[in-house]
C-alpha positions in Angstrom: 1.7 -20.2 -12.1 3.9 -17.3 -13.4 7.6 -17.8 -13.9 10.3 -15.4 -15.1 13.6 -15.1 -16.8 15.4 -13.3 -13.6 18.3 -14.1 -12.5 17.6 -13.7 -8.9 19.7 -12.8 -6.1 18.7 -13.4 -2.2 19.5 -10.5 -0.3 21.1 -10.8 2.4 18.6 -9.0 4.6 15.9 -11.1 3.6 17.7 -14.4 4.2 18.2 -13.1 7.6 14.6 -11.6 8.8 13.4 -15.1 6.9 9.7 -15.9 7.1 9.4 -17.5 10.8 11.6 -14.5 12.6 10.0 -13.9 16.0 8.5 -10.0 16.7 10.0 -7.9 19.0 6.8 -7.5 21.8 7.7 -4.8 23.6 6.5 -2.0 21.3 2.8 -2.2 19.3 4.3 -2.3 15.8 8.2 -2.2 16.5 8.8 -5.5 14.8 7.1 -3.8 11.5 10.2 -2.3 10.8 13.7 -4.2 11.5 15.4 -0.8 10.3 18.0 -1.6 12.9 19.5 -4.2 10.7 19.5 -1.6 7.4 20.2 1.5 8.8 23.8 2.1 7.5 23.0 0.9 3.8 24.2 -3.1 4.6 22.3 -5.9 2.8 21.4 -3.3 0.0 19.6 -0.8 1.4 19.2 2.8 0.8 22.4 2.2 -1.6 20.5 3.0 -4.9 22.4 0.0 -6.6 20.3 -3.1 -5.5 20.3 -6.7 -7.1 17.3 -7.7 -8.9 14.7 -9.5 -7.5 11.2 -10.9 -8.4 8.7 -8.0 -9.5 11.4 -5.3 -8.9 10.8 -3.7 -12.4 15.1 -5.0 -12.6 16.5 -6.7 -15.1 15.0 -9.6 -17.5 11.1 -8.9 -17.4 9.4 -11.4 -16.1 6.9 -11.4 -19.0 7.2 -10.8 -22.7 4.5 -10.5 -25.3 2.5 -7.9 -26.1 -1.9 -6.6 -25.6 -3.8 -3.9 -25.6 -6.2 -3.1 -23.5 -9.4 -1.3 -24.8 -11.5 1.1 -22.2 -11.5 4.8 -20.8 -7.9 5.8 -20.0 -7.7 7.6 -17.3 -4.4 9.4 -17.9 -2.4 12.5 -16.6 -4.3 15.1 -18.6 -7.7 13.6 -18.6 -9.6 10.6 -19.7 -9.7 9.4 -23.3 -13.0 7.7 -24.2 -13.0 3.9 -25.9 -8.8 4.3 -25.9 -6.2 1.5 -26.4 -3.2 0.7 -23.5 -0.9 -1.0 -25.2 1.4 -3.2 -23.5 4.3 -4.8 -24.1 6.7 -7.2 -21.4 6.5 -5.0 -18.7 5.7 -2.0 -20.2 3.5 0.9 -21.4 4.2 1.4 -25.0 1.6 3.0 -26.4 -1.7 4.9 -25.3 -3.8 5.6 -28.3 -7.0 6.6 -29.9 -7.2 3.4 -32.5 -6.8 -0.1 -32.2 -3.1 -1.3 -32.8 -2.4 -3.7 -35.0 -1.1 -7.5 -34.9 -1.9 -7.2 -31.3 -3.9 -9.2 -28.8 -6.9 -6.7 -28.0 -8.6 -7.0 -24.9 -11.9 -5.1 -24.7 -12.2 -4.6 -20.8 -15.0 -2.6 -21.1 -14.2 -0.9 -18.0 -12.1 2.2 -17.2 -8.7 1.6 -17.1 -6.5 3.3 -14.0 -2.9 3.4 -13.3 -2.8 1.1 -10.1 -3.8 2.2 -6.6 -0.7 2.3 -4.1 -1.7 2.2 -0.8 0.8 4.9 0.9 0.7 3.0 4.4 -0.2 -0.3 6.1 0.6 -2.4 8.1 0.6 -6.0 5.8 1.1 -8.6 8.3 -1.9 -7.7 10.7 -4.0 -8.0 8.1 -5.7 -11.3 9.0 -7.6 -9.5 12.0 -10.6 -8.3 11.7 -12.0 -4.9 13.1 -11.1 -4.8 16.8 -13.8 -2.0 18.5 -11.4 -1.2 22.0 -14.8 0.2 23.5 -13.4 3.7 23.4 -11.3 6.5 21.7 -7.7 7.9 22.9 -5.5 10.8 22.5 -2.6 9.5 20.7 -0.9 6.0 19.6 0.8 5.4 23.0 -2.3 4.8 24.7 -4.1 2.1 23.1 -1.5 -0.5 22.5 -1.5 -1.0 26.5 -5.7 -1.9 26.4 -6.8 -4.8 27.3 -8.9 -5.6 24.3 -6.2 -4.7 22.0 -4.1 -7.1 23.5 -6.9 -10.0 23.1 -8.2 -9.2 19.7 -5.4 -7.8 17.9 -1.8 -9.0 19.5 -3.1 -12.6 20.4 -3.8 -13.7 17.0 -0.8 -11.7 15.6 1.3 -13.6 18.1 -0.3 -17.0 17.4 0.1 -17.4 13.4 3.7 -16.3 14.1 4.4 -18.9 16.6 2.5 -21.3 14.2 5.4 -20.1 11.8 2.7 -18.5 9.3 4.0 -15.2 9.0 4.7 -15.8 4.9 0.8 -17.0 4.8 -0.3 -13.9 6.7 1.5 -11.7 4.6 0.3 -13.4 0.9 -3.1 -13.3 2.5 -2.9 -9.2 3.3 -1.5 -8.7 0.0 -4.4 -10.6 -1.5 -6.9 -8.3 0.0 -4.8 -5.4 -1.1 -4.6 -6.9 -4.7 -8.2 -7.7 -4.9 -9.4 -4.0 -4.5 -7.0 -2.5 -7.2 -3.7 -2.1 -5.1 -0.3 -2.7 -6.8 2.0 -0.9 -4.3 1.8 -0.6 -0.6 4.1 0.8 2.1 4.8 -1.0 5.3 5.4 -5.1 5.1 8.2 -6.5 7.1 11.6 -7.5 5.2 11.0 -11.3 4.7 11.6 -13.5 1.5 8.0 -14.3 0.9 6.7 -11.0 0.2 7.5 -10.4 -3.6 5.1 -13.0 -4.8 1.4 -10.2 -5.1 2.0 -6.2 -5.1 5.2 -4.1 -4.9 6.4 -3.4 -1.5 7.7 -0.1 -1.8 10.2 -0.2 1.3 11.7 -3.0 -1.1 14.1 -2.8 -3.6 12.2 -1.5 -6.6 13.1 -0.3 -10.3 16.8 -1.2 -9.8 16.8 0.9 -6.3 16.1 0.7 -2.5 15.8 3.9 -1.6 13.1 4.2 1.1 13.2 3.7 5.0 10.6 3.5 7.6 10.3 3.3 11.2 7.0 2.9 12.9 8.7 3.7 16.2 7.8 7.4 18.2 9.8 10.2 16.9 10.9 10.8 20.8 13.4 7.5 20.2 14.8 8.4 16.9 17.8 10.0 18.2 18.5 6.6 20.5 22.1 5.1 19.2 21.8 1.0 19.5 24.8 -1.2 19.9 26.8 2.2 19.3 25.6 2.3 15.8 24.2 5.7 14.1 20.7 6.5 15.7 18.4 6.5 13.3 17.8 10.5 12.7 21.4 10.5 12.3 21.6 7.5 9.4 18.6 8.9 7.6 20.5 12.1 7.6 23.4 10.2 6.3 21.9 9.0 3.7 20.3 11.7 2.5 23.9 13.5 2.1 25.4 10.6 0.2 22.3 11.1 -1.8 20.7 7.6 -1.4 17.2 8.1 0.4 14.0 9.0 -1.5 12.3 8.9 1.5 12.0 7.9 4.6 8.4 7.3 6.3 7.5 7.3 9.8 4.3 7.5 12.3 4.2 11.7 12.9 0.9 13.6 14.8 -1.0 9.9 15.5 -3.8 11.5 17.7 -5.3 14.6 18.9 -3.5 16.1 21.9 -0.2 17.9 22.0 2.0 15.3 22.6 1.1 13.8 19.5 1.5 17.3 18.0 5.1 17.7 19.5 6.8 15.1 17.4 6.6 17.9 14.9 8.5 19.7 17.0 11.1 16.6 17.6 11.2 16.3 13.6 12.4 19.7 13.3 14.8 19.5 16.0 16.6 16.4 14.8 16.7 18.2 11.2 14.1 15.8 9.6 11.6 18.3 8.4 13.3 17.6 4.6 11.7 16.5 1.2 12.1 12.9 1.8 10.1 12.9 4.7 6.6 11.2 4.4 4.6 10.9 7.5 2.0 9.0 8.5 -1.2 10.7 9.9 -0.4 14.0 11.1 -4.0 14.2 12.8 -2.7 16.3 15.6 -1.7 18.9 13.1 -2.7 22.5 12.4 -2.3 25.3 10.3 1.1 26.2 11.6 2.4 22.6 11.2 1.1 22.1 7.6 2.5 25.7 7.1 6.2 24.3 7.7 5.5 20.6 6.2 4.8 22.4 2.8 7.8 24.6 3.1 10.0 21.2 4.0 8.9 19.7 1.3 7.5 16.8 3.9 4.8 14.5 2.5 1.2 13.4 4.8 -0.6 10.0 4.2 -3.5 10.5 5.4 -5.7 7.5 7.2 -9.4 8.1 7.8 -11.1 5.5 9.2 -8.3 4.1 11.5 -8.1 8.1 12.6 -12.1 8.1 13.4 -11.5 4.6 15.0 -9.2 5.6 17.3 -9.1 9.0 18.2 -12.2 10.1 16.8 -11.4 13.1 14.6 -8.9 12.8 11.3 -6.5 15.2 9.8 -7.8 18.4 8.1 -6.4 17.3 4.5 -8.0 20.7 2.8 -5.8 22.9 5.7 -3.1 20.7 4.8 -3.7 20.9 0.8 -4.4 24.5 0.9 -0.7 24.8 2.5 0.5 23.3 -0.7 0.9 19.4 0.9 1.1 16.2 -1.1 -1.3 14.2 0.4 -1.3 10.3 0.1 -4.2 8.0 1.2 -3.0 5.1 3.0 -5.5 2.1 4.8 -3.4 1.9 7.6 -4.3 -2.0 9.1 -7.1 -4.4 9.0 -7.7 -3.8 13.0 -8.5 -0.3 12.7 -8.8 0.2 9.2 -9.6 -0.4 5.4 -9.7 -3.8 3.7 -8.0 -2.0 1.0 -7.6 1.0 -0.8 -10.7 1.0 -2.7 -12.3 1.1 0.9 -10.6 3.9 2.1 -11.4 5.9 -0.8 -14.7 5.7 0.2 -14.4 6.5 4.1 -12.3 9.3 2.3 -15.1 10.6 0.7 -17.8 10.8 3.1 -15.5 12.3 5.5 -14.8 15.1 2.5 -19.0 15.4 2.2 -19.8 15.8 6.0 -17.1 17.7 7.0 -15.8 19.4 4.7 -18.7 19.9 1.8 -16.9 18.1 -1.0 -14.1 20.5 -1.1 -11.8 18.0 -2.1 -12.2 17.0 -5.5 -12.8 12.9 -7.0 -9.8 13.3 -8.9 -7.6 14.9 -6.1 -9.0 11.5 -4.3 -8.0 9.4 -7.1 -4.3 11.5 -7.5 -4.1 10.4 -3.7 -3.9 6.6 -4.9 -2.1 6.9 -7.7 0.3 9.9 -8.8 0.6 11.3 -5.5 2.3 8.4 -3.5 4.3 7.4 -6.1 5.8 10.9 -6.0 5.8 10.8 -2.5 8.1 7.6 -2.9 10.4 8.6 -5.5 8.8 6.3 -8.0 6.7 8.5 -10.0 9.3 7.7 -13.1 7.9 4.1 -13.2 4.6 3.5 -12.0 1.6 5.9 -10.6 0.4 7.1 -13.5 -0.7 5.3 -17.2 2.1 7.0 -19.3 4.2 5.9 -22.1 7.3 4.2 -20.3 5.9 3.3 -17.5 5.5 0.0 -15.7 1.9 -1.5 -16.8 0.6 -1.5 -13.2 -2.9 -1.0 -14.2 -6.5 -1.9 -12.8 -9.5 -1.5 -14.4 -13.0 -1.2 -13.3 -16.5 -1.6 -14.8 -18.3 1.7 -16.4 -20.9 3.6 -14.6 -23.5 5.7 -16.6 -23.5 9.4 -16.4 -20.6 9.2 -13.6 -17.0 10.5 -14.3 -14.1 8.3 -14.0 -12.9 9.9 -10.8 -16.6 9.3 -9.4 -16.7 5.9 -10.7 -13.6 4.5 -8.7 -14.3 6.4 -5.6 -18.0 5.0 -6.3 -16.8 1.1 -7.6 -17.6 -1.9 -5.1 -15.7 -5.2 -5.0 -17.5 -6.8 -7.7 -16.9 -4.1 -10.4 -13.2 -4.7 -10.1 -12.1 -6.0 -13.8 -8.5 -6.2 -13.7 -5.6 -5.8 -12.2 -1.7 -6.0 -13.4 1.3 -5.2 -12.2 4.2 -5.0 -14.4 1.9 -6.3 -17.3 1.2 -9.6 -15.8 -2.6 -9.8 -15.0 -2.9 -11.4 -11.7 -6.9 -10.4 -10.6 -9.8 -10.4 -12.6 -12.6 -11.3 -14.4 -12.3 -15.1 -15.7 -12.7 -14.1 -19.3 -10.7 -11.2 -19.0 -7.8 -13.2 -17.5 -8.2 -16.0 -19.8 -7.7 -13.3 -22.6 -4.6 -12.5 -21.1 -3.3 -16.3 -20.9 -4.3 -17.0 -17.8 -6.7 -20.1 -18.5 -5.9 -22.9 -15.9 -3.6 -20.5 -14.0 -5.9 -19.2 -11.1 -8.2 -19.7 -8.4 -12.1 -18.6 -8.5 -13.1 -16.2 -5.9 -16.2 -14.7 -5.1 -16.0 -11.0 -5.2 -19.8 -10.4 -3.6 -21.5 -12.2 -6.3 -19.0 -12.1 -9.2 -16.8 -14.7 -10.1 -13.1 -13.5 -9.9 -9.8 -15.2 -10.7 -7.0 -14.5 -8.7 -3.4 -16.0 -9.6 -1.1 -16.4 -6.1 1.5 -18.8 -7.0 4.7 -18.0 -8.7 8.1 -20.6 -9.0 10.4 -17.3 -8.5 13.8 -18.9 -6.5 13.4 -15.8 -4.0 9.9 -16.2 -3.5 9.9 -18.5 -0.3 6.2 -20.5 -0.2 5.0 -18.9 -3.4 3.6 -22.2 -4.9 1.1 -21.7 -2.2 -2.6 -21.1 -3.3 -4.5 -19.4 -1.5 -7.4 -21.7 -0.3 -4.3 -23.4 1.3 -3.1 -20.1 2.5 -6.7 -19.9 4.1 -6.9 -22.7 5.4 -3.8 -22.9 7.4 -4.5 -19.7 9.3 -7.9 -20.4 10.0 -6.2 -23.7 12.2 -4.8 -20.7 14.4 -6.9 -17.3 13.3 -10.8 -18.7 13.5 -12.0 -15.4 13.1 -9.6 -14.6 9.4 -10.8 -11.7 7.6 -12.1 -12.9 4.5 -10.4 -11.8 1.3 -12.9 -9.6 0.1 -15.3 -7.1 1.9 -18.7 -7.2 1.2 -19.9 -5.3 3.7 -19.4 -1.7 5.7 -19.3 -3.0 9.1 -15.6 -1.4 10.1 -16.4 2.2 8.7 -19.8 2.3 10.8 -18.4 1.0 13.8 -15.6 4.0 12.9 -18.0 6.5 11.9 -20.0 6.0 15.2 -20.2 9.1 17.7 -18.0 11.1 15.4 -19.0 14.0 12.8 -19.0 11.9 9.8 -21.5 9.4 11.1 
């Protein structure tokens, strides 16, 4: 069970979504968002200035000591063979050829990678498995009105809520998130139970909360509620005052033109700016990637909920070759990845068959790591396994005669070794986590035939149901989800059913 020195701080806006708030049903992912309540910077956000909370990089660290971990760093100019990460509290302090001394050393074995941030998802739907609607659509306003998305994805959605198991669903999505290397991720409601796994980037982070989101379609963004600012007009707001990284929202979901139009509603409302990090953009073309690179806009891209859905993705090389910073992002358990380690590899075959491997492994692996964090203003802290830098890390076992860049895009559940986040190891292999103190303080998974100790409980005061462990976590969803996607993925069931019919099959 971890503990901390913090002094936290509730915030206000968390006290008031709390764990058991009721969803908003009249839009598909509405409830997602709450930006209604935090639009104009109350309850600390988009104000810069936040109060600490648990795993916000702010403040006391919530560990101390100091390791080093041994392995092939895979750093900003390259990888360094049989190289030391030193760590000490929170923090990088050292990368180095030779071991360090009077210091813990931890030989991984492995290749050591900043953590993976997931640039989009949707935390809270997790819990559902794949949901095949029987057919593909032209944009996102069509399928939330099917009947089968209505039975397999919105009835068990609405259920654990009602069963006032929101907090579980949410530790549980994180969990799958955690277990394939993620340490970040966009796109988990504002509720006090979240803080406990990865770093929810919408959060208040590093002493700042400086990014938005709305999940909403662009047409309503100029909509004024309650005669308070719409939300084009806050965002806009914000940015002058100079307190919005970025602000991340659902743009070109689909393949016909009215999914393509809310390009043209982006530009209209004076959004096409550098903060602006949208989701998808499958509808878009040369001419739109054209202006999002002279914006300054930033794409995450989802491939297998795309292929799912609408059949077709977004042409990441047109978009790269117009100079676009592309994210990966896995989107949601119904129509997407398990985690970011899965979507790397739908990623990949989709660059192979359609594209003839014109995207590179390490621009992959810069899509999980560097480029989101710069994406979300955070590339000072995390993203990257620099001196300064929080020690999100994750490490995963060697493959002979493969590159690094290869070898995560290649690496399956069971070679995951490691994973902190902010130095404090929290997924891993038994011995590994033992070396890093963790002996007695886990549960034993099985990550498709390897052992794996996962630690989910934490004491933080702002950490609502985080002495929770996760077979009890399981167990009480499974009284209302029967069907609960299992933590890890052993399989490729939800990329075939995706691939199916389309180019990349």
């Amino acid at each position: 069970m971890r503990t901390t020195a913090l002094r936290f701080v509730m915030i206000a806006l968390s006290l008031t979504a709390g764990c058991d708030a009721q969803p908003n049903d009249d839009d598909s992912e509405q409830y997602d968002e709450n930006d209604d309540t935090v639009g104009t910077g109350e309850g600390g956000k988009a104000d810069g200035t936040s109060a600490s909370t648990y795993r916000s990089g702010c403040g006391a660290p919530i560990r101390t000591g100091k390791y080093a971990l041994k392995g092939d760093v895979v750093g900003p100019l390259g990888v360094k063979l049989d190289s030391y990460v030193v760590v000490d509290g929170e923090k990088i302090v050292a990368v180095q050829a030779s071991a360090p001394m009077g210091v813990t050393v931890i030989d991984t074995g492995g290749v050591i990678f900043p953590g993976l941030i997931d640039g989009h998802g949707h935390v809270e739907y997790n819990h559902i498995p794949l949901a095949d609607l029987g057919k593909r659509y032209q944009d996102r306003d069509q399928w939330p009105n099917a009947k089968l998305y209505q039975t397999l994805v919105k009835a068990p959605k609405n259920a654990v809520t009602a069963a006032g198991l929101q907090c579980e669903a949410l530790r549980h999505g994180e969990a799958r998130a955690l277990v394939g290397g993620t340490t970040g991720i966009q796109g988990t409601p504002a509720t006090a139970c979240v803080r406990s796994l990865v770093r929810n980037l919408e959060g208040v982070n590093f002493c700042q909360d400086r990014v938005r989101q709305n999940v909403t379609g662009a047409v309503g963004f100029n909509r004024s509620i309650s005669g308070k600012p719409s939300f084009a007009d806050s965002v806009k707001a914000d940015i002058a005052a100079h307190k919005l990284d970025a602000v991340v929202v659902h743009i070109g979901e689909g393949i016909d033109e009215h999914a393509r139009s809310e390009w043209d509603i982006m530009k209209s409302l004076q959004l096409n700016v550098p903060q602006l990090v949208m989701i998808h953009t499958a509808a878009f073309g040369a001419a739109e990637y054209a202006e999002t690179a002279a914006a300054g806009a930033k794409v995450i891209w989802s491939p297998l909920s795309n292929l799912l859905l609408y059949g077709k993705t977004a042409n990441i090389p047109l978009a790269m070759d117009a100079g676009v910073l592309v994210s990966l992002g896995s989107d949601w358990a119904p129509s997407g990845s398990a985690n970011l380690l899965g979507e790397l590899k739908v990623a990949d075959r989709v660059n192979q068959k359609l594209w003839a491997g014109k995207v590179t492994d390490e621009q992959l692996v810069q899509m999980v790591t560097i480029h989101p964090a710069i994406a979300y203003g955070i590339d000072k802290f995390v993203g990257s396994i620099e001196v300064g830098k929080l020690a999100d890390l994750m490490v995963v076992a060697r493959k002979p005669n493969v590159s690094a860049y290869r070898t995560l895009i290649g690496s399956a559940p069971g070679d995951v070794l490691l994973v902190t986040i902010s130095g404090d190891a929290l997924y891993g292999a038994p011995a590994l986590m033992d070396g890093l103190g963790k002996s007695g303080d886990y549960e034993i998974i099985d990550a498709c035939g390897q052992p794996r100790a996962i630690d989910m409980t934490v004491t933080a005061k702002d950490v609502t149901r985080g002495t929770e462990t996760l077979s009890s976590i399981e167990q009480k969803l499974q009284t209302v989800n029967p069907k609960l996607t299992p933590i890890i993925d052993c399989d490729n069931d939800e990329a075939e059913k995706a691939f199916a019919g389309t180019a990349v099959q």
